[in-house]
C-alpha positions in Angstrom: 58.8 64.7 134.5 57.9 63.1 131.0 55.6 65.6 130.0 56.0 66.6 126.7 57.2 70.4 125.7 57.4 73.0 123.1 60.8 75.0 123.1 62.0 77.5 121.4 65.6 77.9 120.8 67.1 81.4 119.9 70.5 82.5 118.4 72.2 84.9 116.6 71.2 84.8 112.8 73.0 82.5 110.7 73.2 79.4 113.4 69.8 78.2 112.8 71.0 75.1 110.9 73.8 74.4 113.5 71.5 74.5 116.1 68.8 72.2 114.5 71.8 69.7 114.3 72.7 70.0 118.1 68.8 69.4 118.9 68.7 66.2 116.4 71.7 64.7 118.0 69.3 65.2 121.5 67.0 63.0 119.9 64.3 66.2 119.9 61.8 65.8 117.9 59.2 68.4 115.6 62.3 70.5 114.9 61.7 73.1 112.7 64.1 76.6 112.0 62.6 79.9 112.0 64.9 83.2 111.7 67.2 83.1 114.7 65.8 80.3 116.3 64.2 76.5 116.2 61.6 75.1 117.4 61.1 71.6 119.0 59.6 69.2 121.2 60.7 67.0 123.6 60.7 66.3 127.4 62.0 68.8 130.7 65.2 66.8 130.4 65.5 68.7 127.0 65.1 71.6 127.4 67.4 71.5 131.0 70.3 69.5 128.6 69.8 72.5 126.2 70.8 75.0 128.9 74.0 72.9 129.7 75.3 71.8 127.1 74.1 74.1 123.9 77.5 75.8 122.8 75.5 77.5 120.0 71.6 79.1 122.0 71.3 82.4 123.7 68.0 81.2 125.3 65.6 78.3 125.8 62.2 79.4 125.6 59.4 76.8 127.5 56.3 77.7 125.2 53.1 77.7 127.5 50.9 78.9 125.0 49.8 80.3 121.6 46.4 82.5 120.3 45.5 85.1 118.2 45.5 88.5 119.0 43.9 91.6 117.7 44.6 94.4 120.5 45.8 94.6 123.9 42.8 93.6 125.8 43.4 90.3 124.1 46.8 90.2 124.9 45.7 90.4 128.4 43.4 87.9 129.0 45.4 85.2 126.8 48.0 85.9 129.3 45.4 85.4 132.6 44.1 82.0 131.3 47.8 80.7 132.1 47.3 79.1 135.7 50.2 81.2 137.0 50.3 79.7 140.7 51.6 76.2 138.9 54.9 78.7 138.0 55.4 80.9 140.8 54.6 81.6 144.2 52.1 84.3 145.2 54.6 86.5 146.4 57.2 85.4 144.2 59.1 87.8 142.1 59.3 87.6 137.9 60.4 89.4 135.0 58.4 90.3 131.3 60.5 90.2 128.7 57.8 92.2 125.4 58.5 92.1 121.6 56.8 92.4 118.5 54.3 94.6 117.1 50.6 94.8 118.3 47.9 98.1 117.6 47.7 100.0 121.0 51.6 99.1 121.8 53.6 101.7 121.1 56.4 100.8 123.0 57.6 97.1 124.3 57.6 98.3 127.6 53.8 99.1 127.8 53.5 95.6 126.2 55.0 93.9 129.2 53.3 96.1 131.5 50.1 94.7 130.8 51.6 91.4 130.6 52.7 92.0 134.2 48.7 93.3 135.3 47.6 90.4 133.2 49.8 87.4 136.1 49.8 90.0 138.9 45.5 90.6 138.9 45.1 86.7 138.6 47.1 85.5 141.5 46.0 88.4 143.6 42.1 87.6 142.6 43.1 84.3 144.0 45.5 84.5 147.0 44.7 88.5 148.1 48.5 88.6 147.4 51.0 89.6 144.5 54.2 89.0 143.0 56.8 91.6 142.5 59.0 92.4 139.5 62.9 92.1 139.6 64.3 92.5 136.2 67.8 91.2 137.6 67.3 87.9 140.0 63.5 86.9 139.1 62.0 83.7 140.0 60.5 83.3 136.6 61.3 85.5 133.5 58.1 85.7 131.2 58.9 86.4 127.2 55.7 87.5 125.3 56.3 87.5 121.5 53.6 89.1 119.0 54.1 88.8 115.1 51.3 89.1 112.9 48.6 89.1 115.3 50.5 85.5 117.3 51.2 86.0 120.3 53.3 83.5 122.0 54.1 83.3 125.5 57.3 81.4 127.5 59.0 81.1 130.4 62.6 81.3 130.0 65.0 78.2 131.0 68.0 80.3 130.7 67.8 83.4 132.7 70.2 85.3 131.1 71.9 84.6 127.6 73.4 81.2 127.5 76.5 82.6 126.0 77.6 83.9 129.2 79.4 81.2 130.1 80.8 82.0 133.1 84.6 82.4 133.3 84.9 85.9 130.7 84.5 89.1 133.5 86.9 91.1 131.1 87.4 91.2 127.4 89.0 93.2 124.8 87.4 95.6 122.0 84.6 94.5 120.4 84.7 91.0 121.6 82.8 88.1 120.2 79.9 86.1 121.6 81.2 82.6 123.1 78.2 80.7 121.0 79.4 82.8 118.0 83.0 81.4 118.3 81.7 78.0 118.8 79.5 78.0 115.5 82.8 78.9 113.9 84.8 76.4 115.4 82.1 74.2 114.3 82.3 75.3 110.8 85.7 75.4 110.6 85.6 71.5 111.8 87.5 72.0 114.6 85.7 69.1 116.5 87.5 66.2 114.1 90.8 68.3 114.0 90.8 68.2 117.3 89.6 64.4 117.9 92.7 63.7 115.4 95.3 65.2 118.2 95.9 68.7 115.9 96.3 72.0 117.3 94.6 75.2 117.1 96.4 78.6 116.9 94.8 82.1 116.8 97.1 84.7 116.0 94.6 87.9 117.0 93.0 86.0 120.4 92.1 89.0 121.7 90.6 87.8 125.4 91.0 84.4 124.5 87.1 83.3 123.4 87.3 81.1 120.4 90.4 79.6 122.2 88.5 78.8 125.3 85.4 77.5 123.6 87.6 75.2 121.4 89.4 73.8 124.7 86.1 73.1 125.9 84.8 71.6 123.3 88.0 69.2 122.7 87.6 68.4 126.3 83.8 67.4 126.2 83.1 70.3 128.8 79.4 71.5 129.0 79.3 75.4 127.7 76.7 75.5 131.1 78.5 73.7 133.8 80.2 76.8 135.0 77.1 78.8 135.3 75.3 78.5 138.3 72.1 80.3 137.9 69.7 79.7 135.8 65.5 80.8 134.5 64.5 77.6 136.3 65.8 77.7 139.3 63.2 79.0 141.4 60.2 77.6 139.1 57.9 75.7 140.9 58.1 72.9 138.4 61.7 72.9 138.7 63.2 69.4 138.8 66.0 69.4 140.8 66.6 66.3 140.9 66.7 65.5 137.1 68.9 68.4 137.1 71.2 67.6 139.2 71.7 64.5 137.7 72.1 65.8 134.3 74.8 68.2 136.1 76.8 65.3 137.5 77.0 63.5 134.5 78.5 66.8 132.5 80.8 66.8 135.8 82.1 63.4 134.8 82.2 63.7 131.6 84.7 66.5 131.9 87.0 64.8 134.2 87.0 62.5 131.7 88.3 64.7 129.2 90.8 66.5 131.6 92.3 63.2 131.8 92.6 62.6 128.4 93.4 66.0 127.4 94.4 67.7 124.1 97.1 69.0 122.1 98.1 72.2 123.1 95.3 74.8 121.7 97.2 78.8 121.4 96.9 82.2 121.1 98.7 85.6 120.3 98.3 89.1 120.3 99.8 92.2 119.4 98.8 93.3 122.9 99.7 92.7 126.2 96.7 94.3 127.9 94.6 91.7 126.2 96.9 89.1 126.7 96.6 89.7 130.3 93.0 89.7 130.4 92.7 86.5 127.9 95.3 84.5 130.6 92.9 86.2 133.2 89.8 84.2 131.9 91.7 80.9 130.9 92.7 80.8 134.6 88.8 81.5 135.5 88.3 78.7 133.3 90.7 75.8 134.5 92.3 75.7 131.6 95.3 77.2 131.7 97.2 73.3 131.1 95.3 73.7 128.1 95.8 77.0 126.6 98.3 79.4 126.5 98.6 82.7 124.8 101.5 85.4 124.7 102.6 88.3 123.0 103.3 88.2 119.6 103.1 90.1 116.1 101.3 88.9 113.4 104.9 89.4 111.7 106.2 86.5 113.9 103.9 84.0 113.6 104.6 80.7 112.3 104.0 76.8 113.6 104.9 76.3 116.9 107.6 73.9 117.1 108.4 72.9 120.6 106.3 69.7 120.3 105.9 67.4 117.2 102.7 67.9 115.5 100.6 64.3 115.4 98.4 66.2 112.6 98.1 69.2 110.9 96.1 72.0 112.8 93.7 74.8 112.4 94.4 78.3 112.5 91.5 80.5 113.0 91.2 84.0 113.9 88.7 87.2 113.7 91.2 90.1 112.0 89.7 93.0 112.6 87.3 94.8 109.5 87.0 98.3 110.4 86.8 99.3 114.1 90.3 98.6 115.6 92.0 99.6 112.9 89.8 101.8 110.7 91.4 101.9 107.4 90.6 99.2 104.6 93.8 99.7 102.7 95.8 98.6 106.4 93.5 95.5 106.5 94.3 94.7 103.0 97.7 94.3 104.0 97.0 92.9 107.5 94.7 90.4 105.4 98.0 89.7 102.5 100.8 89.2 105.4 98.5 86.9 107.0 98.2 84.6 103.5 102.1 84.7 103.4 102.8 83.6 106.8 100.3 81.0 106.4 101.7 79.6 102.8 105.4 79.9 104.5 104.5 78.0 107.9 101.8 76.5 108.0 101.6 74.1 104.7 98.7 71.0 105.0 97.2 73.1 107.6 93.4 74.5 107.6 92.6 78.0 108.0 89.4 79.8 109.0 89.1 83.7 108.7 85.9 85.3 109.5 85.7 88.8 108.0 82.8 92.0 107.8 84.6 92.5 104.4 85.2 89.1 102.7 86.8 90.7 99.7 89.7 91.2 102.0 89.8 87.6 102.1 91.3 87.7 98.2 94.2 89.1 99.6 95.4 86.1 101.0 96.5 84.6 98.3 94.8 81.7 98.7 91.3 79.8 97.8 88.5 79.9 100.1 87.2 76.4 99.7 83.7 77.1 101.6 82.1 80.4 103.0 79.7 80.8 105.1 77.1 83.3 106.3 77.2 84.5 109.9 76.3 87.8 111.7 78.5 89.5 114.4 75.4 91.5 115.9 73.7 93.3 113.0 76.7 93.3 111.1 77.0 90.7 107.8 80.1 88.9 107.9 81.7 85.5 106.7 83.5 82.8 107.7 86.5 81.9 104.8 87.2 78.4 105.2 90.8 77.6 103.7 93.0 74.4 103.0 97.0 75.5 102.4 97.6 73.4 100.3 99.4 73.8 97.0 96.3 73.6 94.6 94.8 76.4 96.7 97.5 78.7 96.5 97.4 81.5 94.1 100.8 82.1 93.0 101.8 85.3 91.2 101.7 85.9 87.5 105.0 87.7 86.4 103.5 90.8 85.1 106.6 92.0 83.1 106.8 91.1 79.4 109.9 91.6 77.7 109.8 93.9 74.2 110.8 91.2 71.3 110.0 93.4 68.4 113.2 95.8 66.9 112.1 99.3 67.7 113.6 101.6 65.3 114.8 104.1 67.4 116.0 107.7 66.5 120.2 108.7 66.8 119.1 110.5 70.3 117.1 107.9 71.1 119.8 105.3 70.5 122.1 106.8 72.6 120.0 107.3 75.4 118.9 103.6 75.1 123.2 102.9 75.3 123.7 104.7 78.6 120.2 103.3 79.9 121.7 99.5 79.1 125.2 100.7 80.2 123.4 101.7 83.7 121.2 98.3 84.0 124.7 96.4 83.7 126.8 98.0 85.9 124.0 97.7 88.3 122.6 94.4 87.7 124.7 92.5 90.1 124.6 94.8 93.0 120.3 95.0 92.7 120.7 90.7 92.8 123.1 90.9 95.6 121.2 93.1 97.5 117.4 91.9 96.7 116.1 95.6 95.9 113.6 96.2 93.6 113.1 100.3 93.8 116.4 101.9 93.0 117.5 104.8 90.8 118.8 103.7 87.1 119.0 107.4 85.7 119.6 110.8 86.5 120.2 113.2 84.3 123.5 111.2 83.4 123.4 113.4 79.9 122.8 117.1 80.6 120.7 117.0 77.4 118.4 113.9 78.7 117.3 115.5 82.0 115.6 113.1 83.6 115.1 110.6 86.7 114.1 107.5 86.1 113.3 105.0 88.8 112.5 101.6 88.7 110.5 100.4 91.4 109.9 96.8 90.8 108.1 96.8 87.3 107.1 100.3 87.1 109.0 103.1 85.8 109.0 106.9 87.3 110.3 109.3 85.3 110.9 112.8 86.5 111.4 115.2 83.9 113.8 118.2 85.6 112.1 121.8 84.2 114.3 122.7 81.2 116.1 126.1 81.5 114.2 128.8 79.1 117.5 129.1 77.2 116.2 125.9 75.9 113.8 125.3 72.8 110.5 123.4 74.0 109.9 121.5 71.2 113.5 120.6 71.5 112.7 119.6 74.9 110.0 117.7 73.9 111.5 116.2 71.4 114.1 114.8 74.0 111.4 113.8 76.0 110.2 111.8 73.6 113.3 110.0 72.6 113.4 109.4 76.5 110.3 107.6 76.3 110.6 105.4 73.6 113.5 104.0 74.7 112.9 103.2 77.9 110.0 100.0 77.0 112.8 98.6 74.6 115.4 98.7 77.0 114.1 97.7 79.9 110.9 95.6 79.0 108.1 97.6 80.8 105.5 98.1 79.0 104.7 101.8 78.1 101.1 101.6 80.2 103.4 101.4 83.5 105.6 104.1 83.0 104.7 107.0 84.9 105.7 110.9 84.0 106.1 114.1 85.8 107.3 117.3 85.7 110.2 118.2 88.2 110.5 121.8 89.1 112.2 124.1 92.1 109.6 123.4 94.7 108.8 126.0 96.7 107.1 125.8 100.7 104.6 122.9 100.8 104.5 122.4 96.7 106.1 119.1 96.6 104.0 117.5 99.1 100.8 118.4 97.1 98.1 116.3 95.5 98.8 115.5 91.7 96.3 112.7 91.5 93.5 111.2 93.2 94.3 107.3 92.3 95.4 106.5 95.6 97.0 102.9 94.1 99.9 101.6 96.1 102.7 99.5 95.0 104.5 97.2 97.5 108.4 97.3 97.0 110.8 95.1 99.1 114.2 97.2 100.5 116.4 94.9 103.4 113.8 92.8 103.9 111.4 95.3 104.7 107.5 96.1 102.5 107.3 99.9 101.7 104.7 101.3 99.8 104.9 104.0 97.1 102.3 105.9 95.3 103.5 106.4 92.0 101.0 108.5 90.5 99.3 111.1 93.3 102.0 113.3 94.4 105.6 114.6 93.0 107.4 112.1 95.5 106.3 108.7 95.8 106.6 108.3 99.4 110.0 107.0 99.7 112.7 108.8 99.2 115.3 106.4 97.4 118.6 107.9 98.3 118.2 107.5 102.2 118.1 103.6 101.4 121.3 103.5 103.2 120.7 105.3 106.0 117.5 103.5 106.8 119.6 100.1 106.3 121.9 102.0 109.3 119.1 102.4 111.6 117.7 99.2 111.4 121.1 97.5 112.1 121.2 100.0 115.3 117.7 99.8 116.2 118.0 96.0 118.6 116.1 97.0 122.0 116.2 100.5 121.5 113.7 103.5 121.5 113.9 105.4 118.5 112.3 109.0 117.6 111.8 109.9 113.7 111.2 113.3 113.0 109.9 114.9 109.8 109.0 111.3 109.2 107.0 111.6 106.0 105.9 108.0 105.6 107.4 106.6 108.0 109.6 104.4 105.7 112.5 104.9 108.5 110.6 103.8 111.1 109.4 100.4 109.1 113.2 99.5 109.5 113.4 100.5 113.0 110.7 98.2 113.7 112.2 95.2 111.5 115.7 95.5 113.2 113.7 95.0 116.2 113.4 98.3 118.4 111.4 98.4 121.5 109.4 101.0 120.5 109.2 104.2 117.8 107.5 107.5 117.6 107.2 108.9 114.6 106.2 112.5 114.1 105.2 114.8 111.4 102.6 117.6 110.7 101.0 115.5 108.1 97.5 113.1 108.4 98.1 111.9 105.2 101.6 111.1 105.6 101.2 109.8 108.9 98.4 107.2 107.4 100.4 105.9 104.9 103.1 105.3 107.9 100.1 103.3 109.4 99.9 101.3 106.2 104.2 100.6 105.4 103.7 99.2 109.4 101.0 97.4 108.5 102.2 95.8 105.3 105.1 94.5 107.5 102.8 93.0 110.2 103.7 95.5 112.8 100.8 97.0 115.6 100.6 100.6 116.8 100.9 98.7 120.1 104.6 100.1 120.5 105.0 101.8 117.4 103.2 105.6 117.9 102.8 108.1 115.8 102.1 112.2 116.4 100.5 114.9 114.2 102.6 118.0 115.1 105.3 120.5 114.8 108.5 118.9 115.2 109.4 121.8 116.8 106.3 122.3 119.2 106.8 118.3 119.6 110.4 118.6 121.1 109.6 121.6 123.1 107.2 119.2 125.0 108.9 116.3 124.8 109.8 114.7 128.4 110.9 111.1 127.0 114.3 110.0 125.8 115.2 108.3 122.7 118.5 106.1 122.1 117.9 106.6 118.4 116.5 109.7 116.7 116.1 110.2 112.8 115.7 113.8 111.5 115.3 114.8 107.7 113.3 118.0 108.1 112.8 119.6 104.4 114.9 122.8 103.3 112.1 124.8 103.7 108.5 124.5 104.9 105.3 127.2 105.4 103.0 124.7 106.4 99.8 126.7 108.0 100.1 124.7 110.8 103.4 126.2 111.8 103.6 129.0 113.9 106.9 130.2 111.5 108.4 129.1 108.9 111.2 126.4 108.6 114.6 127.4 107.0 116.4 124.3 107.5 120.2 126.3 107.2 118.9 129.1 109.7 117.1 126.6 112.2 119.0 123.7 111.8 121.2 124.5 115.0 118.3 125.4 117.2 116.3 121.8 115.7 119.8 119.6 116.4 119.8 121.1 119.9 116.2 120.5 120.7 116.7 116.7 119.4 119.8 116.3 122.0 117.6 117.2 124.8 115.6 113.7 124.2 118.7 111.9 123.4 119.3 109.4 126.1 122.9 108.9 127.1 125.0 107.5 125.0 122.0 108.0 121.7 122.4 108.8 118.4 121.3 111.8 116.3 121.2 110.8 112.6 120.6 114.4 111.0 120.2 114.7 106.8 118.9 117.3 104.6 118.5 117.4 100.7 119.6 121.1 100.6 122.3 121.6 98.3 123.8 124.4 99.5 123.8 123.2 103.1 126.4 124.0 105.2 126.7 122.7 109.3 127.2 125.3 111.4 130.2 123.4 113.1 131.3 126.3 115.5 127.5 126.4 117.1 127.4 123.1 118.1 130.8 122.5 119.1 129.6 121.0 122.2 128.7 118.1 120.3 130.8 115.1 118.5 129.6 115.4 114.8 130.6 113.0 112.0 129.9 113.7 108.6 128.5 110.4 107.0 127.6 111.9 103.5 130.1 109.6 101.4 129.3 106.4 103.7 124.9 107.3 103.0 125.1 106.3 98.8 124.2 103.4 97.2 126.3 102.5 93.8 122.4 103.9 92.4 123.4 106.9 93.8 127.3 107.2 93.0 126.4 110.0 90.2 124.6 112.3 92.5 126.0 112.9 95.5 125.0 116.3 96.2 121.4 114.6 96.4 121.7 115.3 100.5 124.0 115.5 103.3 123.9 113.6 106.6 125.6 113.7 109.9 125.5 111.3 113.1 125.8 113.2 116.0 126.5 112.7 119.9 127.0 113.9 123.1 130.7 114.5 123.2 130.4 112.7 127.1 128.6 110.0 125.6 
């Protein structure tokens, strides 16, 4: 049939341009865009090749006609001077499809009704019979559009949404549209990457879409072929055979490309449920030679090496912005430990990202060379295009300026400056050695200087202990003072970064209390592993520096294991559980905003929830309940607690023998209880649990940082005397 046609082709927003290029390359002609769609002109064989082979359309819209109109009565008979026997059969069946705004239609279902009474009343006027309507399988499916008094009527080629391709039954949460993938792919160039014999690797595949729309494009398979129902199947000027021509030919051409093949095209995910489904739909596909996927952290991903690249790749992926994970300070760290891995492994390599929040996209770390607009539904969203490459890396600007001008410091001053450089020396080898850069330089070395100072890598927090009232305040302050002069000149941080508060005797849920509202974290690096502190909202800064060593203990016991951490604050414990590779941790505390931040260290570090849990409750409710077992359990409950969500409050030297016990009861055999507490005048009520095999660990659990102040906390590992 050479009869010439008007079509229009729909899409999501933001691929009008791509698909006016797909229709140019079809040689269509008249091809203008309008907002989610173009229009064009061209033969039957068109608009059936659009159908088939369109990666980027959700329908193909056969325009039969175009008028004015002012009301619904005109909408009517516009509709009735269509000769509706050359489309269907008298007792055929047929779907409306109503849109757009017109007086007297106040909903688009009455718009389609009359629409319906419009076809129905003509071919029963003329045949004494009538067509049904079935909105699933219709022979023909009708779509009436009315904007500013146009109405435009069309039969739909496509049935139902051309980005159903055919081979995705399953998918994970909030999946993407197969023709949204492909206009990224396209964007991102994937088509040349992939005609030079580079890979593609997505490290958050999800169900596997943009992997399996980029094997089929790099295979020169039609989006369509799989799909075996379409608007014009049943029409009565339906060319089969034209179609099933067209059909053979996209048959061939993919056999074809099956022969040829393609390098290897992969994808990961934190989660083996979508893993399962995304290998689920590959198979569907045919394409499982093709593509493979597997579990894997974002933490663990780097180049694939088990073939030799022929030419550098592309890596795209859809991180999530908001609904999977919720929290915009997580992403910004999901969004910065993706820019690392990708500067470590993945140098001459091109990266597309395509983000709801494309300020994110600065966390990377590297230049976006081209961005471009694309909606995922109603939501705005962008597609970062990136080259790592060593002009598009942003590298870090060493923030810390050393002091060059002579301070003239006071006689107090200059001796506290002394012991400050004294401290620095001794520990300057040990902080290189070990590749720390949070550790404790003073504490209250000089009874007369009572202070902690921290540095955590170039901040300074300084804790001022609460002077007795035997002491003169302005001699205090005067102290204080001294404290704080010295400290820029000594160590080179400039006075805008150090950070002051008052210590005092906390009492119940005082030291776990809002100071601040800034909410700014700072990333620190302990054994390998990111924590983050807040150095500014709250007395503690969320990681409790003494306990470095004991964190370094469970992440060299963690391998394979499942590990509890009670009273886990920020999780900081469980971070290095996780690094030293355990099979799973739970983390519990009473705390939201504790538990959060745990969320966030995880995140920083490229670890999923997936098998990493976390609780809000009572430890000791928790336990009570508990019916797993753990081969590694962390406890550092504080001295004393009257939280209002307690039942009672916690005395850690009264309860601590009915908490240990509870803790052995999820202690699988042959576990480890690692128990520590920061009260001073703790003492372990041996002769209680004499049951158990208890080894005092206190002397073994200090850093040199920590050699001055060893009353700081006790801890104890602890086992089943059979185990």
């Amino acid at each position: 049939m050479s009869e010439r046609h008007t079509y229009l082709v729909t899409c999501p927003k933001g691929l009008e341009s791509l698909i006016e290029q797909e229709l140019l390359n079809w040689q269509a002609e008249g091809v203008r865009q309008t907002v989610a769609g173009v229009y064009c002109q061209g033969p039957l064989e068109l608009g059936y090749r659009l159908c088939l082979w369109s990666r980027l359309a959700n329908r193909v819209l056969l325009i039969l006609d175009e008028w004015q109109v002012q009301n619904i009565d005109e909408l009517y008979d516009g509709v009735k001077q269509i000769d509706w026997l050359q489309h269907i059969q008298a007792e055929g069946t047929l779907a409306i499809d109503f849109s757009g705004r017109l007086p007297g239609v106040n909903h688009s279902h009455f718009g389609a009704q009359r629409v319906k009474d419009a076809i129905v009343d003509q071919i029963r006027e003329q045949t004494g019979r009538r067509p049904s309507i079935d909105a699933k399988q219709p022979d023909i499916r009708v779509a009436v559009h009315v904007h500013r008094h146009r109405a435009t009527l069309s039969l739909d080629l496509a049935g139902e949404s051309l980005h159903r391709r055919g081979y995705r039954l399953q998918s994970g949460i909030a999946p993407m549209k197969e023709n949204l993938a492909s206009a990224l792919l396209l964007r991102a160039a994937w088509p040349d990457t992939a005609a030079k014999g580079g890979r593609l690797l997505d490290p958050m595949c999800g169900s596997g879409t943009i992997l399996l729309e980029a094997a089929q494009m790099a295979l020169d398979i039609a989006p369509g072929l799989a799909r075996w129902q379409y608007g014009f199947m049943r029409w009565k000027q339906h060319d089969n055979a034209l179609w099933q021509r067209l059909r053979e030919e996209a048959q061939a051409r993919k056999e074809a490309g099956l022969e040829r093949g393609c390098a290897e095209i992969r994808g990961y995910d934190a989660d083996p449920r979508v893993i399962k489904v995304a290998e689920a739909n590959i198979e569907r596909a045919g394409l499982a030679k093709w593509v493979k996927v597997m579990v894997k952290e974002v933490a663990a991903l780097s180049k694939p090496s088990h073939v030799q690249d022929q030419a550098p790749g592309l890596l795209i992926c859809n991180p999530p912005y908001g609904e999977r994970l919720s929290d915009t300070p997580v992403l910004v760290h999901l969004y910065r430990h993706l820019g690392e891995r990708l500067i470590e492994h993945f140098q001459d390599w091109n990266a597309a990202v395509f983000t709801g929040n494309p300020e994110l996209g600065k966390q990377m770390r590297l230049r976006s060379h081209k961005q471009y607009k694309f909606f995922n539904g109603a939501l705005p969203c962008e597609l970062l295009l990136f080259k790592v490459e060593e002009p598009y890396i942003v590298r870090a600007v060493e923030a810390r300026t050393q002091e060059e001008a002579q301070v003239q410091l006071s006689e107090g001053a200059s001796m506290f400056a002394n012991r400050l450089r004294k401290n620095l020396k001794g520990l300057s080898k040990w902080v290189k050695k070990e590749q720390i850069d949070a550790y404790r330089l003073y504490d209250a070395d000089m009874p007369e200087y009572a202070v902690a100072i921290d540095l955590y890598h170039d901040y300074l927090h300084v804790q001022e202990y609460a002077p007795p009232k035997s002491i003169n305040a302005d001699k205090a302050q005067q102290r204080l003072n001294e404290v704080l002069a010295a400290l820029p000149v000594v160590t080179g941080i400039r006075p805008d970064r150090i950070v002051l508060k008052q210590r005092q005797r906390q009492a119940g849920r005082a030291q776990y209390e809002r100071l601040d509202q800034q909410g700014k974290l700072l990333e620190v690096v302990e054994d390998g592993c990111k924590l983050l502190v807040n150095l500014t909202d709250y007395l503690d800064t969320g990681l409790f520096l003494d306990h470095r060593p004991v964190r370094r203990r469970i992440q060299q016991l963690a391998k394979d294991k499942h590990v509890l951490n009670l009273f886990c604050y920020t999780a900081t414990a469980t971070v290095h559980a996780a690094k030293g590779g355990a099979r799973s941790t739970t983390s519990v505390d009473m705390s939201r905003t504790y538990l959060d931040w745990g969320r966030k260290n995880l995140a920083v570090n490229g670890f999923s929830e997936r098998f990493h849990r976390f609780e809000q409750a009572d430890c000791f409710k928790w336990l009570d309940d508990c019916k797993d077992k753990f081969d590694l359990i962390f406890m550092d409950p504080p001295s004393f607690s009257n939280s209002k969500r307690m039942d009672d409050v916690l005395d850690i030297q009264r309860d601590h023998v009915r908490l240990i016990r509870m803790a052995m009861r999820c202690l699988a055999p042959g576990g480890l209880l690692i128990f520590s507490n920061n009260l001073r005048s703790f003492s372990l009520d041996y002769g209680a649990l004499h049951n158990l095999d208890i080894q005092d660990v206190t002397k073994q659990s200090f850093d040199p940082d920590f050699a001055r102040n060893t009353r700081i906390h006790q801890c104890f590992e602890i086992r089943a005397k059979n185990g």
